[in-house]
C-alpha positions as a Markdown table, in Angstrom:
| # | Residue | x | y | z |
|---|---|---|---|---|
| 1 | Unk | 78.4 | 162.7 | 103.2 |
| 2 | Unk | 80.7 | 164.8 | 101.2 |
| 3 | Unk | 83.8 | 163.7 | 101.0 |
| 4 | Unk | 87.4 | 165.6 | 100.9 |
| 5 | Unk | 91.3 | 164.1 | 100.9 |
| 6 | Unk | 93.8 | 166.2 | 101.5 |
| 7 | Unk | 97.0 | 164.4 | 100.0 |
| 8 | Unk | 100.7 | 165.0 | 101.5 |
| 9 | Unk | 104.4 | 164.1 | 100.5 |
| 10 | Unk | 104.1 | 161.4 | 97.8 |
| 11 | Unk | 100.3 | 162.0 | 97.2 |
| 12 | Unk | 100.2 | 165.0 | 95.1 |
| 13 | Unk | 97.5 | 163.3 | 92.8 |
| 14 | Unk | 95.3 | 160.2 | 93.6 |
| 15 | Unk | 96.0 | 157.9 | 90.4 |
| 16 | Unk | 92.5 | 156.2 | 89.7 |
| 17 | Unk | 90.8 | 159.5 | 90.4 |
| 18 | Unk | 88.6 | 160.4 | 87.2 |
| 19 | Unk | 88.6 | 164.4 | 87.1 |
| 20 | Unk | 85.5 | 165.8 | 86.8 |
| 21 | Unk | 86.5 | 169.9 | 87.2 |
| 22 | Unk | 89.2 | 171.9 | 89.2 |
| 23 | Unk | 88.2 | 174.4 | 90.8 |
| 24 | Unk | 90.9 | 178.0 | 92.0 |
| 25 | Unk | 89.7 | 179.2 | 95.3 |
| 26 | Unk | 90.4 | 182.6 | 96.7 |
| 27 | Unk | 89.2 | 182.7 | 100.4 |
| 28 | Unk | 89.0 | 185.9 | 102.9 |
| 29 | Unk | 92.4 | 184.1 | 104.0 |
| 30 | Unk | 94.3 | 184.0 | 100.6 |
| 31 | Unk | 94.9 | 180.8 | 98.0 |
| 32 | Unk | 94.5 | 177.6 | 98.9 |
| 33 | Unk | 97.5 | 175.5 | 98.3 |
| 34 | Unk | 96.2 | 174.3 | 94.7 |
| 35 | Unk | 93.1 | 173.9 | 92.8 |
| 36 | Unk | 90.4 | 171.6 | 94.2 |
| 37 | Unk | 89.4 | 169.0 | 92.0 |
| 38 | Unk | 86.0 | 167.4 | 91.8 |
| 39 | Unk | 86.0 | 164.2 | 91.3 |
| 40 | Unk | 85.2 | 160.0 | 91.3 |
| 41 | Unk | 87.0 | 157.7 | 92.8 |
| 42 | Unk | 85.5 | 153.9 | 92.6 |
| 43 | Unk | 82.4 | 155.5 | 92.1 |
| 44 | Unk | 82.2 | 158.0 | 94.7 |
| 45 | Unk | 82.5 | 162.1 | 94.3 |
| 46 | Unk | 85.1 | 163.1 | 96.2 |
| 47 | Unk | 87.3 | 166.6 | 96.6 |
| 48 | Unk | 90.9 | 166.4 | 96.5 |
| 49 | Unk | 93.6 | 168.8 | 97.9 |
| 50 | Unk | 97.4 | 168.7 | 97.2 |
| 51 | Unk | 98.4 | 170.1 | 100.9 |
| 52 | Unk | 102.1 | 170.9 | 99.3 |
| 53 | Unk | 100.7 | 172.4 | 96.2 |
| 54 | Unk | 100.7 | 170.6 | 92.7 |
| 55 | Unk | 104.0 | 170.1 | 92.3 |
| 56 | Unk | 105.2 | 169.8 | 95.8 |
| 57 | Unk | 106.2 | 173.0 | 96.3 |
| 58 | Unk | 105.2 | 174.6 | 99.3 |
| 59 | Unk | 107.0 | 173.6 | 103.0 |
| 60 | Unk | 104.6 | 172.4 | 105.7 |
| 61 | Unk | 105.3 | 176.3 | 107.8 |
| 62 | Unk | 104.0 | 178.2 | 104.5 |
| 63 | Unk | 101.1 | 176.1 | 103.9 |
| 64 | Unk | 97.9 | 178.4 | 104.2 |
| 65 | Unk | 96.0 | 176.1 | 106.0 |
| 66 | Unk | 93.2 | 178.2 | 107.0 |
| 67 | Unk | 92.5 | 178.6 | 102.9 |
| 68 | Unk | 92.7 | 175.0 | 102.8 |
| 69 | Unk | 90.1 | 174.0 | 105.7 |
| 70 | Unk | 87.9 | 177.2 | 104.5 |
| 71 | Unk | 87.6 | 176.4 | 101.0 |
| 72 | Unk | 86.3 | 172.5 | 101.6 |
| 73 | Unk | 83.7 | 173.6 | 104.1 |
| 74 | Unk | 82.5 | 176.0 | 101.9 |
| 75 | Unk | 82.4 | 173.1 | 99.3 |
| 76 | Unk | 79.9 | 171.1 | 101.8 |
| 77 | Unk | 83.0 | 169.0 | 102.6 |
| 78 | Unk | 81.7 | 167.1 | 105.6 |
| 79 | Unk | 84.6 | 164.9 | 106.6 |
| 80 | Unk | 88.6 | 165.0 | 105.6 |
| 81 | Unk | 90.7 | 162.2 | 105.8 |
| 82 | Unk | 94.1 | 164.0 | 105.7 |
| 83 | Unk | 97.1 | 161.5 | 104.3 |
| 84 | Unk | 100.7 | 162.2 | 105.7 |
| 85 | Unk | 104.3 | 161.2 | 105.8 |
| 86 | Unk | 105.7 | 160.4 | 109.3 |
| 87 | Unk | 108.8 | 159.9 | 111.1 |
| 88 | Unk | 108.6 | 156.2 | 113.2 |
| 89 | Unk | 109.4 | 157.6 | 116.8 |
| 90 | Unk | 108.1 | 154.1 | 118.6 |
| 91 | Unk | 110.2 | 151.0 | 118.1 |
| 92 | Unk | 106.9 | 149.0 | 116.9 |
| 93 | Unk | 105.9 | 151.4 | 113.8 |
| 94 | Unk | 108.4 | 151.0 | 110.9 |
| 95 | Unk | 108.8 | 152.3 | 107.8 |
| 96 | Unk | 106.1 | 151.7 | 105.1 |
| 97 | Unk | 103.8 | 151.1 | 107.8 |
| 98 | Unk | 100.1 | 153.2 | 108.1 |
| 99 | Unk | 99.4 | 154.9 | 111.1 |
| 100 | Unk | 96.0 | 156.3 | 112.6 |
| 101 | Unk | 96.8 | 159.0 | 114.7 |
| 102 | Unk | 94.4 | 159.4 | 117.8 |
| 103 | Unk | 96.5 | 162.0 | 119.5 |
| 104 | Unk | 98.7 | 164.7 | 119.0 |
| 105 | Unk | 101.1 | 167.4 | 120.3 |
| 106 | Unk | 101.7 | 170.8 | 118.6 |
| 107 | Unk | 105.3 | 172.0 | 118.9 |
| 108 | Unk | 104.7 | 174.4 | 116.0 |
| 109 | Unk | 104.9 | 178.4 | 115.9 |
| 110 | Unk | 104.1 | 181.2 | 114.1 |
| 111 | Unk | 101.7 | 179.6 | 112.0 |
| 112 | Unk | 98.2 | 180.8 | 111.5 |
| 113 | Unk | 96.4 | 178.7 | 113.4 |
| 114 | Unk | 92.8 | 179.8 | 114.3 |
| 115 | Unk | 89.8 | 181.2 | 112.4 |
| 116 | Unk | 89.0 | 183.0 | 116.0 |
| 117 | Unk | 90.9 | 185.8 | 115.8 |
| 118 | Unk | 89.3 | 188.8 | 114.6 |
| 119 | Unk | 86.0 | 190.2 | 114.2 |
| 120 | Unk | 84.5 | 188.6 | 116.9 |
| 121 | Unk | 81.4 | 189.5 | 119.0 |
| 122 | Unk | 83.2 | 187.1 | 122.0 |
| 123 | Unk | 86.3 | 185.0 | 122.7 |
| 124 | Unk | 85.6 | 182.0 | 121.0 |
| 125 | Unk | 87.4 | 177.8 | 122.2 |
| 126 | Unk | 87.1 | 174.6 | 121.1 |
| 127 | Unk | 87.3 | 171.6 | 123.0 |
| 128 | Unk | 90.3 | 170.0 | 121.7 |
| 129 | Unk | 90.3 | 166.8 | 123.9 |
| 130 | Unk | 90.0 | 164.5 | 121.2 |
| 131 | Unk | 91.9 | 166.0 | 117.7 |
| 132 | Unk | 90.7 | 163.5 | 115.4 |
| 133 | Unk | 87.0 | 162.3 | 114.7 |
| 134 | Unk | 86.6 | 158.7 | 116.0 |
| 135 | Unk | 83.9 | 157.6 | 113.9 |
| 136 | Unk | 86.1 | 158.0 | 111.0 |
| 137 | Unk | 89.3 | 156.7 | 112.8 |
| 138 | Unk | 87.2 | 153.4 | 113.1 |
| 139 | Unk | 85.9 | 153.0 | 110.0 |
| 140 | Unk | 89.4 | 153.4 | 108.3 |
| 141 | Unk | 90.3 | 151.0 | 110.7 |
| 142 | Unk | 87.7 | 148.5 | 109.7 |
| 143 | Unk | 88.6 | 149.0 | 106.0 |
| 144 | Unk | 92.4 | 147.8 | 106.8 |
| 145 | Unk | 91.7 | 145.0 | 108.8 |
| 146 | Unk | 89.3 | 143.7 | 106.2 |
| 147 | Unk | 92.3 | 144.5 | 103.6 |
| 148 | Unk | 94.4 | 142.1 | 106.3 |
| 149 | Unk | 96.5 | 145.4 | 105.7 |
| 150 | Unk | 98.3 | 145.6 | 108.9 |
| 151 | Unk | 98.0 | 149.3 | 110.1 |
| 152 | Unk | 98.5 | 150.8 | 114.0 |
| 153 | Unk | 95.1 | 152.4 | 114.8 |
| 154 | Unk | 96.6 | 154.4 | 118.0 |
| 155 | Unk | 99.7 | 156.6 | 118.1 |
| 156 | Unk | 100.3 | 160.1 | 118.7 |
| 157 | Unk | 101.3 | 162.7 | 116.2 |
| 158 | Unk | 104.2 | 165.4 | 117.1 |
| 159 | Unk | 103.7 | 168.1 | 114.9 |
| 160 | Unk | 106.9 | 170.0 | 114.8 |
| 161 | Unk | 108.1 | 173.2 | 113.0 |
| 162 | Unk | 109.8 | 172.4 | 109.9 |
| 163 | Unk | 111.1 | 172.2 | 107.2 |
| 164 | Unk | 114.5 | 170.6 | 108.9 |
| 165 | Unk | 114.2 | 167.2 | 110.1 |
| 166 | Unk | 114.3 | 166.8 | 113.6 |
| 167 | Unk | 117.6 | 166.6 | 115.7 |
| 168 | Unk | 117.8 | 163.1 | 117.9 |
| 169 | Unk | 117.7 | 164.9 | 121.0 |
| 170 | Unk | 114.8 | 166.8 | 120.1 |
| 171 | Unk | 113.4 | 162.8 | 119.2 |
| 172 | Unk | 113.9 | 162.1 | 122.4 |
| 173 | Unk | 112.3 | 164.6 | 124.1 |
| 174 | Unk | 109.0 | 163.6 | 121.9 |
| 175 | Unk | 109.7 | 160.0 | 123.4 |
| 176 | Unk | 109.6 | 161.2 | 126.7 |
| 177 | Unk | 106.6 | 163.3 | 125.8 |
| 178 | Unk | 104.4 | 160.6 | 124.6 |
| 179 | Unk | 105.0 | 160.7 | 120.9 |
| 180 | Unk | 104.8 | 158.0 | 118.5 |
| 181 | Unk | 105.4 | 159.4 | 115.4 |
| 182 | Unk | 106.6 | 163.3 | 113.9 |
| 183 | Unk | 105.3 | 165.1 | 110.9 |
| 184 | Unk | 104.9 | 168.8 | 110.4 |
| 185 | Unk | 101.8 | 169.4 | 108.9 |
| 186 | Unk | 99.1 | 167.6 | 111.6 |
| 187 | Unk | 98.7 | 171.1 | 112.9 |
| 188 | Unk | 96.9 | 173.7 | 112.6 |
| 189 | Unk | 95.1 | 171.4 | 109.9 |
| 190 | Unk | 93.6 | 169.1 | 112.8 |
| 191 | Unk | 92.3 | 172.1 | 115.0 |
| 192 | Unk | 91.2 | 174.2 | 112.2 |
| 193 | Unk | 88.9 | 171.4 | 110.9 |
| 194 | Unk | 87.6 | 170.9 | 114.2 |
| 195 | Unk | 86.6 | 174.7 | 114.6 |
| 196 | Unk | 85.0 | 174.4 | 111.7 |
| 197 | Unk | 82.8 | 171.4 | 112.8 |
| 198 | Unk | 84.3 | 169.1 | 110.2 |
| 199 | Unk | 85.0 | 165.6 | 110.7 |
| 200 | Unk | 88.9 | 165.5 | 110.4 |
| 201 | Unk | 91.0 | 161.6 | 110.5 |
| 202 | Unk | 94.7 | 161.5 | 109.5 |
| 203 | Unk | 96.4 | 158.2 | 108.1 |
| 204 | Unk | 100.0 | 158.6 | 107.8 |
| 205 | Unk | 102.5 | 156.5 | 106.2 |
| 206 | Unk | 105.5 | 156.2 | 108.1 |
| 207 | Unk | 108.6 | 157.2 | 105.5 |
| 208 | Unk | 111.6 | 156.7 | 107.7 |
| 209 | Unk | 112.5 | 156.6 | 111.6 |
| 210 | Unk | 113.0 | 159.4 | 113.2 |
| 211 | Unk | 116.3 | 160.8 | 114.1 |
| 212 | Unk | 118.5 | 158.8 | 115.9 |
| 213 | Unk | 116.5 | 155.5 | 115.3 |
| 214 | Unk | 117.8 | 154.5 | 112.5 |
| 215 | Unk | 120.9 | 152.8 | 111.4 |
| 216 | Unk | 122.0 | 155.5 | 109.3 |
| 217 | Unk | 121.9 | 159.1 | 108.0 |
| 218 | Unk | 117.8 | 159.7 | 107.0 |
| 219 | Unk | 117.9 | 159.8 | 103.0 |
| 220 | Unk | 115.2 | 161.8 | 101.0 |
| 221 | Unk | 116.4 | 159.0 | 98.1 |
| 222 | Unk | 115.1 | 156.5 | 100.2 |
| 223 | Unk | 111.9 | 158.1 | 102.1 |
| 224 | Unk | 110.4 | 158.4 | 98.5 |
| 225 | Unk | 111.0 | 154.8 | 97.6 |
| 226 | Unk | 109.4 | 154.1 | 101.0 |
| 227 | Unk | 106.9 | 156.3 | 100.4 |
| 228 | Unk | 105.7 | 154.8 | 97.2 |
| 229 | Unk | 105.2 | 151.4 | 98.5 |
| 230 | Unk | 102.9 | 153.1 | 101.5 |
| 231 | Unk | 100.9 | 155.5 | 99.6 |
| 232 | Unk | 100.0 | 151.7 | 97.5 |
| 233 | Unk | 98.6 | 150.6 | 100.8 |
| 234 | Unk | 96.8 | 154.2 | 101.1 |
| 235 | Unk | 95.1 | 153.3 | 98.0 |
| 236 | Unk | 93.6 | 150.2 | 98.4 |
| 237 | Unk | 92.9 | 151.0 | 102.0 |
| 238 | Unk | 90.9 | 154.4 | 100.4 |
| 239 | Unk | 89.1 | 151.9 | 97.8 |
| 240 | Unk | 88.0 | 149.6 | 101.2 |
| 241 | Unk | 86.9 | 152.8 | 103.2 |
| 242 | Unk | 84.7 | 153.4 | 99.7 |
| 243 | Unk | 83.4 | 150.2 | 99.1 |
| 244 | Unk | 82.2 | 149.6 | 102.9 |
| 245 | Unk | 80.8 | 153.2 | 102.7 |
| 246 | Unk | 78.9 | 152.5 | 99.5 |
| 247 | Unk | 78.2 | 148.9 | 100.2 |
């Protein structure tokens, strides 16, 4: 089964990743983010995707999502594991900690966020019920716990707007919504995936807690240092997910 990452904050390239080609796409919905590369990791053909661009320069409202999800499914990409930075919204998940998602919430707007639009002979839906595809929840799951890499394999994602942090009454109204952690890029990326019938699992790295949760004023000095640490335990929890896929 082919095989795509799509890397967020603080994964921009996959260090251990041997490049076999990158490849420019230019999709009936525009440029994807960055060149795809092709290539092995452990072994393994893979795609990678920087979500934010090469060098981190595109905010989570201007990614073009749809040339994203578009371009790997045209690649035979049959399943995405899509790596993100978080907020900690539940007292439990702190920073440097990994997160599987099973849930989410859109509070975004204005993005595009259907391939169902235009064109169409009918209306088109998706069940939505379930965001993320469990099979692959559970077997990143089983990589960490082999790891003994302590991970929370339930939580649910707010996706807000972007690209301000949160306020800490908008935090709490996620709390009282059911939220567990808050990043801006989970959607459209989750349900675009799913309208194209691809098998879509996030893990996120919790960076900082949320606003309001905290002791102090959220530094971006320190949600990189905390980031570096976590995408570490991204690594070797990609390099498990590999070897029990290979093995």
């Amino acid at each position: 089964m082919t095989t795509a990452i799509i890397g967020g904050t603080g994964l921009t390239d996959l260090v251990g990743l041997e490049i076999i080609h990158k490849r420019k796409m230019n999709t009936p919905f525009g440029e994807t983010s960055s060149p795809i590369i092709h290539g092995r990791y452990c072994g393994q053909e893979l795609l990678f995707l920087a979500r934010h661009g090469a060098g981190h320069t595109i905010p989570p409202h201007k990614i073009n999502y749809r040339a994203n999800l578009w371009s790997l499914k045209e690649l035979h990409v049959q399943q995405i594991i899509a790596i993100a930075a978080v907020g900690s919204i539940h007292p439990d998940m702190h920073p440097k900690d990994l997160v599987i998602p099973h849930q989410l919430i859109d509070y975004t707007y204005g993005r595009e966020h259907t391939f169902f639009a235009e064109g169409l002979s009918e209306v088109t839906h998706i069940d939505f019920s379930h965001p993320y595809c469990e099979s692959l929840r559970q077997q990143l799951s089983r990589a960490a716990q082999q790891l003994m890499l302590p991970i929370h394999t339930q939580g649910t994602y707010a996706a807000t707007q972007g690209p301000r942090l949160e306020t800490a009454a908008e935090i709490n109204r996620l709390e009282r919504d059911g939220c567990d952690i808050v990043g801006m890029t989970g959607m459209p990326e989750a349900a675009l995936a799913k309208e194209l019938g691809l098998c879509y699992a996030s893990c996120a790295v919790v960076a900082n807690y949320a606003a309001g949760r905290g002791s102090a004023e959220i530094s971006l000095a320190e949600i990189r240092e905390t980031l570096h640490e976590g995408i570490e335990k991204i690594r070797r929890l990609l390099e498990q997910w590999i070897a029990l896929e290979t093995g």
